[in-house]
C-alpha positions, 0 to 999 in steps of 0.5 A: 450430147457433144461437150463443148470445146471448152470441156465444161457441161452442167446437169440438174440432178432429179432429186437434192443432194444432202449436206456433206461430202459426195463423189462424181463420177461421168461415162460417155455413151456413144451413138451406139450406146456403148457406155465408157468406164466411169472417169477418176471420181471427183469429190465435192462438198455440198453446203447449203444454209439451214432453213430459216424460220420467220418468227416475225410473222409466226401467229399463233391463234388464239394465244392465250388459248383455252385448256384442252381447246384448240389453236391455229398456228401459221409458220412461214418458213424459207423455200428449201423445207418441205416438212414442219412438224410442231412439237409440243409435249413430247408429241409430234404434229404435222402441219401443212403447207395447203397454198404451196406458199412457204407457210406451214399450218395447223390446228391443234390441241391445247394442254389439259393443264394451264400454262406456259408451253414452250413449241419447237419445230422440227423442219426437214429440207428437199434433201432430207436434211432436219433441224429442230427450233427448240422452243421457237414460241410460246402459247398460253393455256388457261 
């Protein structure tokens, strides 16, 4: 490809870039595919907002939930993140995203002991970046 009169082109890049200070640098290719010296590097800074958690329509079911039973929870989530686990008791559960649809599921196990159980989520973005939701919700085991 030609560049514009004006200088300026675009490009989407295959894969996100993360959060944080990062550096361009171009080549051209000839017809005869002799590649240039790469140009100055520019440097750029990349701000994204964390994903977000829609915690008006988190369900969790049911909720109180039977010691050692099982329960369903459903976390809608923004586009961006790729990965939720859920964590409770210091153990990690993967949930997933089955209709591709930004809402993140999963059964699982209950505490052997009743109470009142605090769950946070540990989401990860495209780009690889992760933000825990300490005890984003409650569950109530019997």
């Amino acid at each position: 490809d030609i560049l514009p009169e004006d200088g300026n082109f675009s490009i989407q890049l295959n894969k996100p870039v993360r959060n944080g200070q990062h550096s361009i640098t171009c080549r051209v290719l000839s017809p005869y595919e002799i590649q240039s010296e790469p140009s100055a590097a520019v440097a750029v800074e990349i701000h994204t907002p964390d994903p977000e958690i829609d915690l008006s329509n988190l369900r969790i079911t049911p909720n109180p939930v039977k010691a050692a039973g099982s329960f369903w929870i459903f976390v809608p989530v923004s586009s961006q993140v790729q990965e939720v686990k859920l964590i409770l008791q210091d153990k990690q559960y993967e949930l997933t995203d089955s209709n591709q649809s930004s809402v993140f599921s999963g059964i699982i196990q209950a505490p052997q002991n009743a109470g009142i159980y605090r769950l946070s989520l540990l989401l990860v973005t495209a780009a690889g970046e992760k933000v825990l939701a300490e005890k984003t919700a409650p569950i109530q085991v019997n």
